[in-house]
C-alpha positions in Angstrom: -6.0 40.6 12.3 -4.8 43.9 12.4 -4.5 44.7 9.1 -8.4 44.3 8.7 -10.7 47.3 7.8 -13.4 47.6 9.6 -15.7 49.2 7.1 -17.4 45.9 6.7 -16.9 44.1 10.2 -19.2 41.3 9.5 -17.9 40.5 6.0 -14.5 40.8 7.3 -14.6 38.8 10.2 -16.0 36.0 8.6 -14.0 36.2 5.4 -11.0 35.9 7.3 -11.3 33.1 9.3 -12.6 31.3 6.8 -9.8 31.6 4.4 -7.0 31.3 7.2 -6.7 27.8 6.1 -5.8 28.4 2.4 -2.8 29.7 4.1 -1.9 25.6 5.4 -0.9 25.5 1.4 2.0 27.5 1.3 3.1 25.9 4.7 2.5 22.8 3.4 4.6 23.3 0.0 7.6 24.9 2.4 7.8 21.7 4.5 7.6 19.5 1.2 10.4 21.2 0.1 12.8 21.0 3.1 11.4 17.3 3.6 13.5 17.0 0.1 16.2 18.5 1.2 16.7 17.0 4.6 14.8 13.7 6.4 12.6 13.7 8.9 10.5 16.9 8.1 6.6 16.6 8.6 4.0 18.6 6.3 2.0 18.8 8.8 4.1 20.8 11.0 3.5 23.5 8.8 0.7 24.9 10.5 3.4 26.5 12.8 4.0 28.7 10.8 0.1 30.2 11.0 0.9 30.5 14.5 3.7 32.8 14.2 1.9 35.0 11.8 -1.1 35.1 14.1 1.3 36.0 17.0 2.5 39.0 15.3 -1.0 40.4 14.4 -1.8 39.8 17.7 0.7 41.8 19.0 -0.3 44.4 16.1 -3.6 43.9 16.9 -3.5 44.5 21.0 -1.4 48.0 20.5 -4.6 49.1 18.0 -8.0 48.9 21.2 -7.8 47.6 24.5 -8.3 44.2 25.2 -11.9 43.1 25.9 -11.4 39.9 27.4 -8.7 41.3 29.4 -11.3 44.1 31.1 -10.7 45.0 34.7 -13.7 43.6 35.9 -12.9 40.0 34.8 -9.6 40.5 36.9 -8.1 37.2 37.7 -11.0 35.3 35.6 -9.6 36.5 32.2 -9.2 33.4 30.0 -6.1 34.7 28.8 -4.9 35.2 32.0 -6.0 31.7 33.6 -4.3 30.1 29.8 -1.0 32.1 30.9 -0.8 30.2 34.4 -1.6 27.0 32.5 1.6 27.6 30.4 4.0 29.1 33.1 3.3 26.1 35.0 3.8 23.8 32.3 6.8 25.6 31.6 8.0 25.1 35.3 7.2 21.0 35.0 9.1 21.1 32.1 12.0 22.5 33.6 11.9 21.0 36.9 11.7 17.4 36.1 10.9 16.6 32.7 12.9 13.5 31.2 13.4 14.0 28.2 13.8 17.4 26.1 11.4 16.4 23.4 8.6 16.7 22.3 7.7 19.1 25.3 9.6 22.5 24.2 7.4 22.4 20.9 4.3 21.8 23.0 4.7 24.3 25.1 5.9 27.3 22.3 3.0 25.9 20.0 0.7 26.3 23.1 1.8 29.9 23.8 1.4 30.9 20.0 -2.4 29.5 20.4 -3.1 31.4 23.4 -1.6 34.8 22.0 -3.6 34.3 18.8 -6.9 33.8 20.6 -6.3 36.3 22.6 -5.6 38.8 19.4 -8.6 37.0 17.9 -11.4 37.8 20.6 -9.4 41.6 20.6 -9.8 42.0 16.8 -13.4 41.0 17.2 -14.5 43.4 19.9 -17.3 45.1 18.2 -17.6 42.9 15.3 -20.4 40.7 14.0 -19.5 37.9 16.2 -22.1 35.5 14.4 -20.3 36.1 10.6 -17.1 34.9 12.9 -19.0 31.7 13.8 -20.0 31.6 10.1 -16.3 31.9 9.1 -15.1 29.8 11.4 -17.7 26.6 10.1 -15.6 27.7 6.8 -12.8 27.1 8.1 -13.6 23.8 9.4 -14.9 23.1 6.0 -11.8 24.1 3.9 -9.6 21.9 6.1 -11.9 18.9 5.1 -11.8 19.8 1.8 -8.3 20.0 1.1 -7.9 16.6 3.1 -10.4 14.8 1.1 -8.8 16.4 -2.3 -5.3 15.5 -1.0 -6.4 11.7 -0.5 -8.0 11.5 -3.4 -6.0 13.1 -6.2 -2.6 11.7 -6.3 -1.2 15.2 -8.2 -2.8 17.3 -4.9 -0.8 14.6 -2.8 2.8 14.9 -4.9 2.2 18.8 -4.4 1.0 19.2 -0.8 2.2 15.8 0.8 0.2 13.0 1.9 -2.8 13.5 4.6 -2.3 17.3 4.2 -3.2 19.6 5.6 -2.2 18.4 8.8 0.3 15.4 8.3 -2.4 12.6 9.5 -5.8 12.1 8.8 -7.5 11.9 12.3 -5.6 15.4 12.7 -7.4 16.7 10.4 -10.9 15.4 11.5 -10.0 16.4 14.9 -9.1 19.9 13.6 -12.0 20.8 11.0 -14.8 18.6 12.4 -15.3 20.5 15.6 -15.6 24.1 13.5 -17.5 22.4 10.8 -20.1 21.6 14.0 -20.3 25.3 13.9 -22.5 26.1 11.0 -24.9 23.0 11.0 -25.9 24.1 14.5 -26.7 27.2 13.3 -28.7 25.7 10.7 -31.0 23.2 12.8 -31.9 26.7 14.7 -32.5 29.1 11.6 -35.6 28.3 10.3 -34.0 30.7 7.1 -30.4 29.0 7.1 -27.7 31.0 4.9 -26.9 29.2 1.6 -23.6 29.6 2.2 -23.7 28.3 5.5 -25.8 25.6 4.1 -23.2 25.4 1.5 -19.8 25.0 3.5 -21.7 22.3 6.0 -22.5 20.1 2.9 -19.4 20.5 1.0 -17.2 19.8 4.3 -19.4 17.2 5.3 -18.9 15.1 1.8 -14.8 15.5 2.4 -15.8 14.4 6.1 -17.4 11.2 4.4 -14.8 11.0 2.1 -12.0 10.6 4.6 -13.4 8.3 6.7 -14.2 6.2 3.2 -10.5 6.4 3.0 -9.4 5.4 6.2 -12.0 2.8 7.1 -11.3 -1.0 6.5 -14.6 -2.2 4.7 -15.2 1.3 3.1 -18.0 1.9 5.2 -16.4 2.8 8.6 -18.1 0.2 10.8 -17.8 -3.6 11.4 -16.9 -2.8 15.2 -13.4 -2.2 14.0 -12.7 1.3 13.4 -10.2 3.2 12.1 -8.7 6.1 14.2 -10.2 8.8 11.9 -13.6 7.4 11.6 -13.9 6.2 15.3 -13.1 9.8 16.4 -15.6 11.5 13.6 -18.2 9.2 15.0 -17.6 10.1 18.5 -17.5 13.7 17.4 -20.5 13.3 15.9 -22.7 12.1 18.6 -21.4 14.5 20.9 -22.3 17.6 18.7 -25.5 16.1 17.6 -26.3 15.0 21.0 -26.2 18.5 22.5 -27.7 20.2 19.6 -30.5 18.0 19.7 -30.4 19.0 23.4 -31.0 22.5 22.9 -34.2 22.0 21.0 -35.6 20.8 24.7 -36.5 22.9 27.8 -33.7 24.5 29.0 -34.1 22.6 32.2 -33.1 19.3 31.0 -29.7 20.9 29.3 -27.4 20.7 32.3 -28.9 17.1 33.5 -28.5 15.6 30.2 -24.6 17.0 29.7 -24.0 15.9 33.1 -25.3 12.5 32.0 -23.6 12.5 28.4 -20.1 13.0 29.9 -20.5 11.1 32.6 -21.3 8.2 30.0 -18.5 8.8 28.1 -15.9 9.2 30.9 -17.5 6.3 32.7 -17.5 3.9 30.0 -14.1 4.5 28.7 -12.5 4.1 32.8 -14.8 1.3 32.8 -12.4 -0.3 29.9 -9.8 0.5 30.7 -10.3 -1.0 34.2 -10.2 -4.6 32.6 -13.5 -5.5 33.3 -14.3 -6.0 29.5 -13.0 -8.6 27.2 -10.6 -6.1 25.1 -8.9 -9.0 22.8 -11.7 -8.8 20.0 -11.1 -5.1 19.6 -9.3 -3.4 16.5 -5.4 -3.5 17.2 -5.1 0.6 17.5 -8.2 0.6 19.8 -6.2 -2.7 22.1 -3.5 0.1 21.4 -5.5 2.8 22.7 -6.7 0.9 25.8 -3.3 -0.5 27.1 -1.9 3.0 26.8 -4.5 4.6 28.7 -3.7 1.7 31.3 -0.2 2.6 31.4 -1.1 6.4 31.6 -3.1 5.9 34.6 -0.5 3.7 36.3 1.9 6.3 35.5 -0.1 9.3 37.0 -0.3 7.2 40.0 3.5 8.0 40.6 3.5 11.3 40.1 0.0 12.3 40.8 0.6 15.9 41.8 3.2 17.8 39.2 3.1 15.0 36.9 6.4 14.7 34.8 6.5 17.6 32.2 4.7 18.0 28.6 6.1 15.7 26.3 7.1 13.3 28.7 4.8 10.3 27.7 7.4 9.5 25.0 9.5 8.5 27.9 7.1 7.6 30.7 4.9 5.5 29.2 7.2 2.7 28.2 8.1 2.7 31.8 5.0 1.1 33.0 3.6 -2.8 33.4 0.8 -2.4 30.7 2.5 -1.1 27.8 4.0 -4.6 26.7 0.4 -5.1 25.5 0.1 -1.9 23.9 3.2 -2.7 22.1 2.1 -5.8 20.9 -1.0 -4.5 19.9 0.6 -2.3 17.4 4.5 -2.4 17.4 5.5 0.7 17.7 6.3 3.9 20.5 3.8 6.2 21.7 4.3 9.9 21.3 1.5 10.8 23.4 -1.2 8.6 25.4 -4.1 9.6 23.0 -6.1 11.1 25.5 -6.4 14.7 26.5 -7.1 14.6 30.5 -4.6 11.9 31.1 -1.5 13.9 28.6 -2.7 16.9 30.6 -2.1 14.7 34.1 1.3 14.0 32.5 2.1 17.1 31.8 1.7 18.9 34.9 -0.4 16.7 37.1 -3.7 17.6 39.3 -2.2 21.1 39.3 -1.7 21.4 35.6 -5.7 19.6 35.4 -7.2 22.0 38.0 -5.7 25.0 36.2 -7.4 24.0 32.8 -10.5 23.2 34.3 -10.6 26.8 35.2 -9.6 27.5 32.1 -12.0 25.7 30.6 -15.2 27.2 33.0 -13.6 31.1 32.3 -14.4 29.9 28.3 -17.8 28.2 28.4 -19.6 29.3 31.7 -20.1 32.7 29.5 -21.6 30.6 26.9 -23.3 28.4 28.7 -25.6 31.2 30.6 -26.9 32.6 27.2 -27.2 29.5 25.7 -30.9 30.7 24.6 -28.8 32.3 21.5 -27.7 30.6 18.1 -24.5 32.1 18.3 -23.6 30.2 21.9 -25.4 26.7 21.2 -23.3 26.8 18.0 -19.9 27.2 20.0 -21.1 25.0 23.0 -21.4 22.6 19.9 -18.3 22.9 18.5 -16.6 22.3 22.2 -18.7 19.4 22.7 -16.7 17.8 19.3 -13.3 19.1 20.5 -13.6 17.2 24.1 -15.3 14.3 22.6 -12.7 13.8 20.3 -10.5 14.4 22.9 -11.4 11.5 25.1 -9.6 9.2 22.0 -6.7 11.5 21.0 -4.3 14.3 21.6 -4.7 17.1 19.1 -2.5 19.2 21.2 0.4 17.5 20.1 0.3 18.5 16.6 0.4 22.4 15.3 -2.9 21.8 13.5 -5.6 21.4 15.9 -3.8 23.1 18.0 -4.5 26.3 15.7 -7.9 25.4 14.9 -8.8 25.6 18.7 -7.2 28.5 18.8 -9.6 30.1 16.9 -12.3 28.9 18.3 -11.6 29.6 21.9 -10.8 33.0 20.6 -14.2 33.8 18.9 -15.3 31.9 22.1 -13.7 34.8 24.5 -14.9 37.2 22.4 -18.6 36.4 23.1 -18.1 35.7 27.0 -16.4 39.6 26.9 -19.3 41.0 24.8 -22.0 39.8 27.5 -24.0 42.2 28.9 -22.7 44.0 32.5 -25.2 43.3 35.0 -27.9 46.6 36.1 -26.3 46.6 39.3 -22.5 47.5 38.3 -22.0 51.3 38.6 -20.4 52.8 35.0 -17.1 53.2 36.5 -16.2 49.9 37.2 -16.2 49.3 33.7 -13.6 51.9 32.8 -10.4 50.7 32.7 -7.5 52.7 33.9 -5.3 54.3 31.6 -1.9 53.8 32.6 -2.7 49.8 33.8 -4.7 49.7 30.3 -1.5 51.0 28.5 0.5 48.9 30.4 -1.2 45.6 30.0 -1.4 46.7 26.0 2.4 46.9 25.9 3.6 43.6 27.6 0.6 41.6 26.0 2.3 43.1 22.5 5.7 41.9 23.8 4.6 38.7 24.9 2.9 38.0 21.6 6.1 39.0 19.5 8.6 37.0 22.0 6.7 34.1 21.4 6.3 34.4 17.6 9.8 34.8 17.4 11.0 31.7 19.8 8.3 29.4 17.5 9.9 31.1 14.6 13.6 29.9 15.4 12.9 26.6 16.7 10.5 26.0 13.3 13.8 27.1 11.1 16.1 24.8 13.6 13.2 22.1 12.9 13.7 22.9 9.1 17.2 22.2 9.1 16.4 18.6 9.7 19.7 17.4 11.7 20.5 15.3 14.4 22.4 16.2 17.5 22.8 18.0 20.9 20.5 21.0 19.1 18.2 19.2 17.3 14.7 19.8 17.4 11.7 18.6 15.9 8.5 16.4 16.8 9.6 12.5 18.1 8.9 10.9 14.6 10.9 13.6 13.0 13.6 13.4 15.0 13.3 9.1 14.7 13.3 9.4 11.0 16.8 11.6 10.9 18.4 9.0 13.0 16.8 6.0 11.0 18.3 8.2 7.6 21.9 8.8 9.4 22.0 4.7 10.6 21.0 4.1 7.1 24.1 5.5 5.4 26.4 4.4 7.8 24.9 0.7 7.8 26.0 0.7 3.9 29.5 1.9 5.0 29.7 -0.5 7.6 29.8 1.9 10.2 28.3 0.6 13.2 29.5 3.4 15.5 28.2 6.1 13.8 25.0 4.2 14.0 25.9 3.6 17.6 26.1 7.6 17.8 22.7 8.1 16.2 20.8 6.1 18.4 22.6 7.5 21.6 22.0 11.2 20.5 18.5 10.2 19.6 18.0 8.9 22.7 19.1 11.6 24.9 16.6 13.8 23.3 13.6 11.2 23.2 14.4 8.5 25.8 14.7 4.9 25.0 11.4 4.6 22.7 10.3 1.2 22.1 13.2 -0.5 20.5 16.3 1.7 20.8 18.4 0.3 23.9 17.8 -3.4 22.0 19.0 -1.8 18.4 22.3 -0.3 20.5 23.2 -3.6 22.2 23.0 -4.8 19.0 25.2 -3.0 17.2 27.6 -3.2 20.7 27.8 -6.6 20.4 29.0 -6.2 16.7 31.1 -3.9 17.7 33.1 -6.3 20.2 36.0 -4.4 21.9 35.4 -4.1 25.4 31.6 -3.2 24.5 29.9 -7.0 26.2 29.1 -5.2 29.5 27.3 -2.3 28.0 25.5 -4.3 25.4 24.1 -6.7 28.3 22.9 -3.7 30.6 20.9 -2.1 27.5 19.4 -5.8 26.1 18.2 -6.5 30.3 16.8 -3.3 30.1 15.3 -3.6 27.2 14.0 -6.7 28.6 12.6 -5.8 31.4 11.0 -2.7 30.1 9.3 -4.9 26.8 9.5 -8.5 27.4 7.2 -9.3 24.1 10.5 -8.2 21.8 11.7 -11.6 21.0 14.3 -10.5 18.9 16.3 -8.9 21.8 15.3 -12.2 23.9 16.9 -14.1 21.4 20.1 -11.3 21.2 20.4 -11.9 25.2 21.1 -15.5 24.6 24.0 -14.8 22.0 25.1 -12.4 24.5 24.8 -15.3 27.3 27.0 -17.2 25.3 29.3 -14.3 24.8 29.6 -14.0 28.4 30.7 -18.1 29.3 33.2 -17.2 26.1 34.6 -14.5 28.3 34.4 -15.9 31.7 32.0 -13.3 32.5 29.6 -15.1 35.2 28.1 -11.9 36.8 26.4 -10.8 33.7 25.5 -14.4 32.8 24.1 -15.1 35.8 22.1 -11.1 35.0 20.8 -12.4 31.7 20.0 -15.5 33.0 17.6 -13.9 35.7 16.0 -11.2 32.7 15.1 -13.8 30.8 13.5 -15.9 33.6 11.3 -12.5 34.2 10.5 -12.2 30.6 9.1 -15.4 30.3 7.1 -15.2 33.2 5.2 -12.0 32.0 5.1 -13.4 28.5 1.8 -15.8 28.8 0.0 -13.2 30.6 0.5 -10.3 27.5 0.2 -12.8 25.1 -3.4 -13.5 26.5 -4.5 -9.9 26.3 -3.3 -9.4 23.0 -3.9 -11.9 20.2 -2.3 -11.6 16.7 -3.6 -9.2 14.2 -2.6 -7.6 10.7 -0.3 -5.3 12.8 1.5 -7.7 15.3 2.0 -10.8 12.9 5.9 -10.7 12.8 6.4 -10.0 16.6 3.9 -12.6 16.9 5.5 -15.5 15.0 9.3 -14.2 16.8 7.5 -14.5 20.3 5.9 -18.3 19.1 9.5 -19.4 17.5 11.4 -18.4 20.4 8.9 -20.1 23.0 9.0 -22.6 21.2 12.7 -23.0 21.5 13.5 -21.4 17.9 14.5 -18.0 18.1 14.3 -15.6 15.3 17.5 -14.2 13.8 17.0 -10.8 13.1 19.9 -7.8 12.7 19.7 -4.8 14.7 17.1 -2.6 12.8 18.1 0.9 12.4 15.8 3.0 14.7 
């Protein structure tokens, strides 16, 4: 940012943001290469590293001109300011109470790089052409598409930048690019001239759009009611944007009504889902997913309605909760996040955390939304309108990626809001700044910025080392697939405790996932020696929390029997009773879910052991 010139500000600016994703490559080829050298590294975790660089030319860039969207008028209504109290007190929810120590320190450092680049983004473009930045910024969105649909469909681009780059996963990279790409084709339904280029970069990132969601639908054409995540959230995206561009072309007294009306149908409808007042079983198995987790998120806000538990607790909060049986047997496997922006963000920090970013959220678009007569504002309302669409179905926060991509858009977005016009009535001097508070607020923003690049930086080199322990760090699927690698190579030595180890210090840094207390009394129970007690507490557990695992029903009756071998009648009669409540809850999930192309084996274990067959299956490794 700082090391721009300004002779051509326009040029510049746009150049710049558009090409800021060619910089995912390198990222990209980095994490390829320490995913070879250590397990459990993700490509798209990359994008980190764009978030350290834009921290330092933020700090750079803040010690060059004061701050516009920090002005003294603004005061407390900065949106850097308001996005600072959303982190601090995320930061204290994470420290007070929050269960589990991952994935919430990532979140919040990748979070803090975000704001500190946006905020060095809307400083940079103080005085700039700020409608080449929404130009560059629909390139942007475009070149993330592009290298998406060339990375799924050119096995050599895959071998080089990893699959689903740039981003790791496909619907992270609709959710990133699709919002920017927004951007430019609103500007072009209200230039009756539109740019080439602009014309351009919308049609060429609109064919990779098409193109992934070729890729990732089931019948190659995205529909058939069961859609895949990537296309169901491009579609969603798509009426939202289109929607409110549409919307613009009306008289403006009609635009707030029919927002009000458009959000109210899409929050509506989805709590009116989720309630169970719609027959859910015909719905694709990560949509059934999708639902049930959103049931369990709402039962868990419920109980912590007011600080919530901490971001990144959902790993560890979700499997708590009397719906997610049926989100596990809708697809087998744990939830990271609850795929769903307002409830994570209730989860995170509760009605507090949710208040703050609403404010956050009216500091960023009320500006916007009052000169909305202007191309350059419809085209951002736009692009929001695809970033909380999207948001209603999944959690780009959780991933580096989007969470750079917004980054740059709330920062061009600040940047408007601080160039509007200063109303007749405001006398000249309350526009000028003091000197010493101006220096002052120059000099910690510039520390801020460079504490915060360096903390991402060392936790992204810790991530890069790829090892499991008290100091390990990483995203929850990194951090599974080290432990799954370490219980790998000790299953081949016949070394059960140091699988036993794995899964206890994965645990401690994730909580007990989906599977992991069953996998542990496993491998007690293997173990023998004085381990029967501890094996039964984890497989009751295990029980309780997930009743549709029939694999660790049928362990707790070879652990009953182990107990009558023993003598041991207290935690016989304790089995006994765990399976009694697991076979009570059983009919009632098993109604709510049927089988699918994801659930087929749990399926036919939960039918065997009903049926008074019970699979024999070893303790997978996590």
């Amino acid at each position: 940012m700082g090391l721009c010139s300004a002779a051509a500000p326009g040029i510049v600016a746009g150049v710049w943001l558009a090409v800021i994703p060619l910089f995912l490559i390198p990222a990209c080829w980095a994490m390829l290469l320490a995913s070879d050298l250590h397990p459990g590294i993700a490509i798209g975790r990359g994008a980190a590293w764009l978030l350290v660089g834009g921290c330092v030319l933020a700090a750079l860039q803040v010690t060059r001109r004061p701050a516009t969207v920090a002005r003294p008028e603004a005061g407390v209504w900065s949106p850097a300011l308001i996005a600072a109290l959303v982190l601090a007190w995320q930061v204290v929810t994470y420290l007070w109470h929050a269960p589990v120590l991952m994935p919430g320190a990532p979140w919040i450092l990748e979070r803090a790089g975000a704001a500190v680049c946006a905020w060095g983004l809307a400083s940079w473009l103080a005085g700039r052409d700020l409608e080449a930045a929404v130009r560059g910024l629909c390139g942007a969105g475009a070149v993330v598409l592009i290298i998406a649909a060339l990375s799924d469909l050119f096995a050599p681009l895959t071998g080089v930048l990893g699959a689903e780059a740039p981003f790791g996963l496909s619907n992270f990279n609709v959710a990133a690019g699709m919002p920017l790409l927004g951007l430019g084709l609103a500007v072009l339904l209200r230039r009756r001239r539109p740019s080439p280029i602009t014309a351009g970069l919308v049609a060429l990132g609109g064919l990779s759009l098409v193109i992934v969601a070729l890729r990732l639908s089931h019948d190659g054409l995205g529909y058939h009611l069961h859609l895949h995540e990537g296309v169901r959230g491009a579609m969603v995206e798509a009426l939202a944007m289109g929607g409110l561009a549409v919307l613009f072309m009306l008289p403006r007294d009609v635009h707030l009504p029919g927002v009000v009306l458009a959000a109210l149908l899409l929050v509506g409808g989805e709590a009116y889902v989720v309630s169970g007042r719609v027959d859910t079983t015909a719905f694709a198995p990560s949509t059934l997913q999708r639902v049930f987790l959103w049931r369990s998120g709402y039962e868990a806000v419920l109980r912590a309605p007011v600080m919530g538990y901490g971001p990144g607790a959902a790993v560890a909060v979700l499997n708590q909760q009397p719906s997610f049986p049926a989100a596990w047997l809708s697809v087998p496997s744990y939830p990271e996040h609850v795929h769903q922006e307002l409830l994570e963000a209730l989860l995170d920090g509760g009605l507090v955390n949710l208040a703050l970013l609403g404010w956050l959220g009216w500091a960023t678009l009320a500006p916007l939304w009052r000169r909305r007569e202007r191309p350059i504002a419809q085209a951002l309302l736009v692009g929001w309108a695809g970033f909380l669409s999207h948001a209603m179905l999944e959690v780009g926060l959780s991933q580096p990626g989007p969470v750079l991509m917004l980054s740059l858009l709330a920062g061009v977005s600040w940047a408007v809001g601080a160039a509007e016009p200063q109303p007749q009535s405001m006398p000249a001097s309350a526009s000028a700044p003091d000197p010493v508070l101006a220096a002052l607020r120059q000099l910690v923003a510039a520390v801020a910025g460079l504490l915060v690049a360096v903390a991402l930086g060392v936790f992204l080199l810790g991530e890069m080392r790829g090892h499991l322990g008290r100091l390990a760090v990483g995203s929850v699927s990194e951090l599974q697939m080290r432990a799954a690698s370490v219980c790998q190579r000790a299953a081949q030595d016949g070394n059960a405790v140091a699988q036993v180890k794995a899964i206890v210090e994965l645990r401690s840094l994730v909580g007990p996932l989906d599977v992991l207390d069953y996998q542990q009394a496993g491998l007690l129970q293997q173990i023998s020696a004085g381990q029967l007690h501890q094996a039964v507490s984890l497989a009751i557990a295990q029980a309780d929390r997930l009743p549709v695992l029939a694999v660790n029903l049928t362990l707790l009756v070879h652990l009953h029997q182990d107990c009558h071998r023993q003598n041991d009648a207290w935690d016989a009669e304790q089995i006994e009773l765990a399976l009694d409540r697991a076979r009570a809850r059983l009919p009632l999930v098993m109604a709510q879910v049927r089988a699918n192309d994801k659930n087929g084996m749990a399926y036919l274990h939960l039918n065997l052991f009903l049926h008074g067959h019970p699979p024999h299956q070893a303790p997978p490794a996590p």
